[in-house]
Structure formats: C-alpha cells, structure tokens
C-alpha positions in Angstrom: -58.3 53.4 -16.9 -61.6 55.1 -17.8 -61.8 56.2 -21.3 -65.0 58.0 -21.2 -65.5 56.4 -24.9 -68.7 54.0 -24.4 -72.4 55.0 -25.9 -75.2 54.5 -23.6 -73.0 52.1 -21.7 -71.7 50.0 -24.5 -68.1 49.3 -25.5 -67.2 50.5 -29.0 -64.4 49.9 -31.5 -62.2 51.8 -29.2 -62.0 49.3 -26.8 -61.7 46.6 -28.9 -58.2 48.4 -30.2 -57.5 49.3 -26.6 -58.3 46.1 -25.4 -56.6 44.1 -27.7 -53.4 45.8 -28.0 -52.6 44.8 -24.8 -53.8 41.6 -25.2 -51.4 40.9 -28.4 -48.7 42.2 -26.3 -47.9 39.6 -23.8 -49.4 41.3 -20.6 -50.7 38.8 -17.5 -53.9 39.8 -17.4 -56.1 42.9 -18.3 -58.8 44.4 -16.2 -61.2 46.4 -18.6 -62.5 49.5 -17.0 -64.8 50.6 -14.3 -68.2 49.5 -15.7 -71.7 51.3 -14.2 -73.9 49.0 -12.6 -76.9 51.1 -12.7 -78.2 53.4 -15.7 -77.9 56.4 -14.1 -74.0 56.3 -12.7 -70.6 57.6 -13.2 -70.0 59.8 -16.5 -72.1 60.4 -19.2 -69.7 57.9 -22.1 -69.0 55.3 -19.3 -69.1 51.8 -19.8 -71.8 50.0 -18.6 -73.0 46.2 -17.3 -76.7 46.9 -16.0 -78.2 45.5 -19.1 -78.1 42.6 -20.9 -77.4 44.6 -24.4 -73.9 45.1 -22.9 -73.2 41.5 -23.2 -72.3 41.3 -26.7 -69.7 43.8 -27.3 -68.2 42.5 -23.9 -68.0 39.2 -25.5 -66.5 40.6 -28.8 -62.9 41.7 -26.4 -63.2 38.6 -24.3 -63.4 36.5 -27.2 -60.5 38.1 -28.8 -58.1 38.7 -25.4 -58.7 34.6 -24.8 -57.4 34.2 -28.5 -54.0 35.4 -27.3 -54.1 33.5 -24.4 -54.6 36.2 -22.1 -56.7 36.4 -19.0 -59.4 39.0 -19.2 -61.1 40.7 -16.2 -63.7 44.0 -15.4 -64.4 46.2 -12.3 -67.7 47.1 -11.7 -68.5 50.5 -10.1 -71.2 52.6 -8.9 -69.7 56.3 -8.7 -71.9 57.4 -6.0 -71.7 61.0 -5.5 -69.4 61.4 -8.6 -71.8 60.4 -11.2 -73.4 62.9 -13.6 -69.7 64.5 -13.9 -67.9 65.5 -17.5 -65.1 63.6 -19.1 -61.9 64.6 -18.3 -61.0 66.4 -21.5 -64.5 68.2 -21.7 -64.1 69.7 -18.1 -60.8 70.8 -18.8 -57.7 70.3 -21.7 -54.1 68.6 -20.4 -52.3 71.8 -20.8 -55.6 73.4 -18.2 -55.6 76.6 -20.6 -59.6 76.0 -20.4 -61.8 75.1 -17.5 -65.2 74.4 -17.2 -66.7 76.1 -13.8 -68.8 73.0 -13.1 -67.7 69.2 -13.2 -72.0 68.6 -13.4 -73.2 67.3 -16.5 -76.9 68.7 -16.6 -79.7 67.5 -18.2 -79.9 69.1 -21.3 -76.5 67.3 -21.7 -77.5 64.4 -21.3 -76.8 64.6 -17.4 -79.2 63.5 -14.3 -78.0 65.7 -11.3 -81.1 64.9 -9.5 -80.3 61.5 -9.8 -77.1 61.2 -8.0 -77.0 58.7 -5.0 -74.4 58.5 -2.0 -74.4 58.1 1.4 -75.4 61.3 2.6 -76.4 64.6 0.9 -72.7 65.7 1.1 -71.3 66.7 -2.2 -67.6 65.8 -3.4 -67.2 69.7 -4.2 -69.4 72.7 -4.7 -68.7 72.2 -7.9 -70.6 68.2 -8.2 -73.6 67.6 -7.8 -75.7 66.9 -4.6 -76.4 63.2 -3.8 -80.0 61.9 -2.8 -79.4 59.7 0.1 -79.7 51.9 -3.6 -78.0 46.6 -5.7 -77.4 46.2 -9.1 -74.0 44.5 -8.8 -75.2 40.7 -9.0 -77.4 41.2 -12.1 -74.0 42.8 -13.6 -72.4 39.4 -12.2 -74.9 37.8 -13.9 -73.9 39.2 -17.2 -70.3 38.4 -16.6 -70.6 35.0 -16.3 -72.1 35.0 -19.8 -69.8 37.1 -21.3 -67.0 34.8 -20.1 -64.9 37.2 -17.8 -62.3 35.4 -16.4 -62.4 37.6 -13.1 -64.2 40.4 -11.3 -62.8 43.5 -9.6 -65.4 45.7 -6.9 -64.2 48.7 -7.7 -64.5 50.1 -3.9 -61.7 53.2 -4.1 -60.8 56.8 -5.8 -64.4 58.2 -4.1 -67.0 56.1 -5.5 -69.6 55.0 -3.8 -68.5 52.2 -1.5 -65.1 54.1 -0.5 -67.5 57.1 0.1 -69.1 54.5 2.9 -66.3 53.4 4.6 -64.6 56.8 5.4 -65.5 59.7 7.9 -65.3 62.4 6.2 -68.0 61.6 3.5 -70.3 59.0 5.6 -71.8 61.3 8.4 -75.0 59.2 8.8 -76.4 58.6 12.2 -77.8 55.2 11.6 -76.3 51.8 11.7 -74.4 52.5 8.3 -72.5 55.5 9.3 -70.9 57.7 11.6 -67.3 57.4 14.0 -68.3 53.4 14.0 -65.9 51.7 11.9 -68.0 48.6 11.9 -71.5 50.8 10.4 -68.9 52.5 8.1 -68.4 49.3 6.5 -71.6 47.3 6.6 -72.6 47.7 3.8 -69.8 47.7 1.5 -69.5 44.5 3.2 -72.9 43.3 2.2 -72.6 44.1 -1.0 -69.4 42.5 -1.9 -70.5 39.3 0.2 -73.2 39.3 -2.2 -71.0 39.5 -5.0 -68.9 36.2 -3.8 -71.7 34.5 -3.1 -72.6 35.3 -6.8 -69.0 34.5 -8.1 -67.1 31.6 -8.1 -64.5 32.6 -10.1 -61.4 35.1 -8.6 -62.7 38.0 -6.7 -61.0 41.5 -6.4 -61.4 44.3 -4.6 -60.0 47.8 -5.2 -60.0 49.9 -2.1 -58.1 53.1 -1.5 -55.7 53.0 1.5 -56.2 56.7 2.7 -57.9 59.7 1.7 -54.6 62.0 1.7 -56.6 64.7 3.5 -54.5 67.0 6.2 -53.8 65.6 9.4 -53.8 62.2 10.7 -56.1 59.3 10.3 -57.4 59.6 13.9 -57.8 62.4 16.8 -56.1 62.7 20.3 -59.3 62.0 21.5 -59.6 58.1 19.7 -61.9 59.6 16.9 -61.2 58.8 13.2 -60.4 62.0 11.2 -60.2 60.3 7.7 -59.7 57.0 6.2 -56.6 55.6 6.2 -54.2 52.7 6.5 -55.2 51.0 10.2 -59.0 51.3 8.9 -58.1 49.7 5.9 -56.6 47.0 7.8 -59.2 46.4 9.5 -61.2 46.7 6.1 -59.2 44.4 4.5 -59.4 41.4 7.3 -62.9 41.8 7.1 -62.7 41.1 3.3 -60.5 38.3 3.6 -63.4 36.7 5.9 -65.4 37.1 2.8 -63.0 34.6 0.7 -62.5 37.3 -1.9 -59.0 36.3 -3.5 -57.4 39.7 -4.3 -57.4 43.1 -2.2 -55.9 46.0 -5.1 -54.6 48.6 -2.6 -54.7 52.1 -4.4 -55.4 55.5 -2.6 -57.4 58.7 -2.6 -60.1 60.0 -4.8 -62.4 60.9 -2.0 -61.4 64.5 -0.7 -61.5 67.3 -3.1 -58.2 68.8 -1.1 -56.3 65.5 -1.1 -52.1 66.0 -0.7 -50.5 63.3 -2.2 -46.4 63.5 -3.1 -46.6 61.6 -6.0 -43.4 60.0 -6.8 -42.4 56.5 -8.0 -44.5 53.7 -6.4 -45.5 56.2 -3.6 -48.5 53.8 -2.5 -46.4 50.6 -2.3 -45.8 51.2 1.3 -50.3 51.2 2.3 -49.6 47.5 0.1 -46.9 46.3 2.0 -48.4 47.3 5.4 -51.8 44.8 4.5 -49.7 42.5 3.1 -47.5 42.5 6.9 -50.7 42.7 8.3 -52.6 39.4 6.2 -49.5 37.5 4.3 -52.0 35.0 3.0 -54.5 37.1 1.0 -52.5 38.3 -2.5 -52.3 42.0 -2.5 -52.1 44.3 -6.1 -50.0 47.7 -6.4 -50.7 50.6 -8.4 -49.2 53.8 -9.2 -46.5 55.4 -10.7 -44.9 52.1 -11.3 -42.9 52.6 -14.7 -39.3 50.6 -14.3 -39.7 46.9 -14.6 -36.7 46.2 -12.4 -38.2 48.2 -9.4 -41.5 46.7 -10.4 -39.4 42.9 -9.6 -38.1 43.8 -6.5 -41.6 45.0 -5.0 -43.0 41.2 -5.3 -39.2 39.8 -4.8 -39.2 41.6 -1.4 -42.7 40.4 -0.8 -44.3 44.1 -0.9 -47.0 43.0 -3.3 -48.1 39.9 -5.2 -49.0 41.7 -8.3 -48.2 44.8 -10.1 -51.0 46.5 -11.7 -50.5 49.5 -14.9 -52.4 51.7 -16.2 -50.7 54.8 -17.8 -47.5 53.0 -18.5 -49.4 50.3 -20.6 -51.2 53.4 -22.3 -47.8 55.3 -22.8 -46.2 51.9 -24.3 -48.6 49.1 -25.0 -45.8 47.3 -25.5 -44.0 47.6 -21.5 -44.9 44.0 -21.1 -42.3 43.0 -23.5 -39.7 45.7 -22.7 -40.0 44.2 -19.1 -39.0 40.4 -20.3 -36.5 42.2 -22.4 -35.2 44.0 -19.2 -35.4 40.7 -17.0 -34.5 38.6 -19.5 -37.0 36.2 -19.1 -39.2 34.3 -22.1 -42.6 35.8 -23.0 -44.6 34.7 -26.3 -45.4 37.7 -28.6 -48.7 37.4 -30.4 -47.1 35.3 -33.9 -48.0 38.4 -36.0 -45.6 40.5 -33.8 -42.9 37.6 -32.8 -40.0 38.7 -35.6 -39.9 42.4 -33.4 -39.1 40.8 -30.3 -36.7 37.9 -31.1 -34.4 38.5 -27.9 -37.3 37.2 -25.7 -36.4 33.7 -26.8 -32.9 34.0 -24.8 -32.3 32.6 -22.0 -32.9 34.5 -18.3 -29.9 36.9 -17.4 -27.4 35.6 -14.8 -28.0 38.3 -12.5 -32.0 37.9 -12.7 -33.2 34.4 -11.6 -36.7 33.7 -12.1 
C-alpha cells in the first residue's frame, strides 16, 4: 500500500524499514508500492521510477529483500485524473473529526492541477482536479531491470489512469479509444502493457479492478455497458492473456466517487474465481479483506485464486506470514536473527492440513 512517504519520488528510510520487515519475516514475495511513471502524477510524497536518480534507493531494498531470500517486486502507476490529490492523513484524520474541502493539492503546495491527464476532461469528483485530455512506462522498465526487481506489476485498477480507459463511465471519448466500444475502451491500455512485455522478460502482472461498484448493473436493457464490471473484465483479461503477461491481480473499485461495496471478508474473491473459471491457465491474485490464513488456504485449495495478496494485514502484523505457517503447520525459515521466536515452525505439517 501507498505510503505517501517518498521525497520528490525517491524512497526513503521508511521504506527500507517497511520493506524489510516483511522481508525478514518469511512472506513469498513483496510488491513495493505504486511508483509514478511521469514527474507530474499521483500524490505529492509518492514514489517514483521516471528518473534514473530513483535507481539507487530502489536498489538499497532490493539488495536487502534478496539477502533474506525473498522475491521483490513494484507496480508502476500513472494516476491519471487522481494525481495532484493530498495524502490521506492530510485530507482528512482516521477518526474524520477534520476534513479538508478539496482532495487538490494546488500549486503553492507543491501541487500541478493544470497538469492532470486522463482520458477525457471528466473529473473523479468536484472536489479533484480537472484532467487535460500521454508513455513513460518502458523507460521505468528500463530502470527496473537495473535495479534488479524480480517482477513488475501494471497497476491498471482503483481509478488510475488505465482503469479510467477501460470503463464507461469515465471514458466518454468519441474516437477510436473510447466510448460504448469495449474494444476502443481498451486499446490502449492494451498498447501500453504490450509495450511493457515486450520490454520485460521477467514475470508480468497486472492489477485490474473487476467492477466499478456503481448502482445498477454492468449493462442496459438495451445491450449498452452502464459500468465496468466482471463480463468486461473477462473480456479484458483474455485479451491480456494474449499478451503473455503471467499474472492478472483481480481487485475492484476506485473509479466512481459513489461506489457501494459491502465490504466483508474476502468479498472480491468471487470477480477472481469467475476469470479464473473463465481462463484456468493464466494464475490469478486476490486481495481484500483477507485476514485468516485458513480461509486464505482454502481460496487456492478450492482453486478460487493462485495467490493471495495482503496489504493491511501485513501492516497490522508484519509478522502474519509466520502466524499463517504456525496456523497450517507447515515449515517456513525465519530470518536467523528472529529464528529462536518462532521455534514451532520447525514441526512437522498438522495431520489435518496436508501440503
């Protein structure tokens, strides 16, 4: 998860303790934050990969995630119409006992709401800025390669700019990338992340969200599309697999200011299992609300996912990796500095819980 904690796009001290907890704590895999692609994207303290000053303190976490053994990944992003916007905690506090009236960070604070791109002139809300109707994302693959990632992740979902593309209700063009067409609606995300495998040759992901959770259903009486939702994304999702990339991260929403979601316990499991029904070859990732490591199991035991992604759980205990081989009982190797806290991981798997 974004933690609005970089300095003119570069990674700082926080990251490398962020970073590397996880790392020294016997997780699969990490997948470092949504990183800008251009200068003038996203938030204000975001991390960035459009310049080659960026390579460095990436290195610095790489270095030290592939000392523990651990597989280290990034997304790269281009927020589109929801660039120029505050950090959470400066637009509003956890407990919301303050609110700013405006998510828009201006120019006198350090801001560039002129500068704000998407795929029309539609804004997110009244209360973001107004996008000007741009590729960076191989240089940044460029850069990735030297920093030594061992994967990549398009971060295409959550209303940034390629999910603003791809669905009706914020890609009204009239031209060959917009409109009803699903086909314009998702040329050029398509480009762009064809351009990125051909750039690649390491694993591929892409994040995409599976529905925009606004009211009513995904398409008309009348055959039109209403919203995005899961029988585009389908359709989205065999287009990627064409493309060779080698994991689709199924997530949801982010695009429509007055998005409904009943958030409960692994509530988008069921848009992963439908494109994994609907392409059983290409590995699919869950997200969301996914806390218990025993209902986490059963969701790639029952073949609903290949991989279980975290975010706030990790943040909330950076050490649910090795709760979860606790739970299972199966073997995982704590980093040797933390090895005497977890000695039950060297017993052998639990009778009930074959792996």
């Amino acid at each position: 998860m974004c933690q609005y904690s970089a300095v003119d796009g570069h990674v700082t001290d926080w990251h490398l303790v962020h970073i590397g907890g996880f790392a020294s704590r016997g997780v699969g895999a990490i997948c470092m934050e949504a990183s800008a692609v251009v200068p003038k994207d996203g938030f204000p303290r975001r991390c960035g990969n459009w310049d080659d000053s960026h390579i460095p303190g990436f290195q610095r976490i790489v270095n030290f995630a592939h000392g523990q053994g651990t597989l280290i990944g990034i997304q790269l992003a281009h927020a589109g119409r929801k660039a120029s916007t505050y950090s959470l905690w400066v637009h509003s506090d956890i407990a919301r006992t303050r609110s700013a009236p405006t998510h828009t960070v201006q120019k006198d604070e350090g801001g560039w709401p002129d500068g704000v791109y998407g795929p029309t002139e539609l804004p997110f809300s009244n209360t973001y800025p107004k996008p000007n109707a741009n590729n960076a994302y191989v240089k940044a693959i460029e850069r990735c390669k030297v920093i030594g990632f061992d994967f990549v992740e398009i971060h295409a979902a959550h209303g940034f700019l390629l999910h603003e593309f791809v669905s009706p209700l914020s890609n009204t063009r009239s031209d060959q990338y917009g409109g009803q067409s699903l086909e314009n609606r998702v040329r050029w995300p398509l480009r762009v992340i064809s351009r990125c495998r051909a750039a690649w040759d390491k694993p591929l992901f892409v994040r995409i969200s599976a529905t925009d959770w606004a009211e009513g259903p995904e398409r008309g009486p009348g055959g039109e599309w209403k919203q995005w939702g899961i029988e585009q994304s389908k359709v989205y999702g065999g287009e990627l697999q064409k493309l060779d990339i080698d994991l689709l991260h199924c997530s949801s929403g982010g695009n429509w200011e007055r998005q409904q979601i009943e958030l409960k316990p692994g509530y988008q499991v069921p848009f992963a299992d439908a494109l994994k029904k609907a392409y059983p070859t290409l590995p699919i990732g869950a997200v969301g609300l996914i806390t218990d490591p025993v209902v986490a199991e059963s969701y790639l035991r029952e073949g609903k996912t290949d991989v279980i992604f975290l975010a706030r759980a990790l943040m909330r205990n950076p050490h649910w990796a090795m709760y979860a081989a606790e739970t299972l009982g199966v073997a995982v190797k704590a980093a040797n500095q933390y090895e005497r806290a977890f000695l039950g991981l060297a017993t052998p798997a639990k009778p009930a819980i074959k792996t």
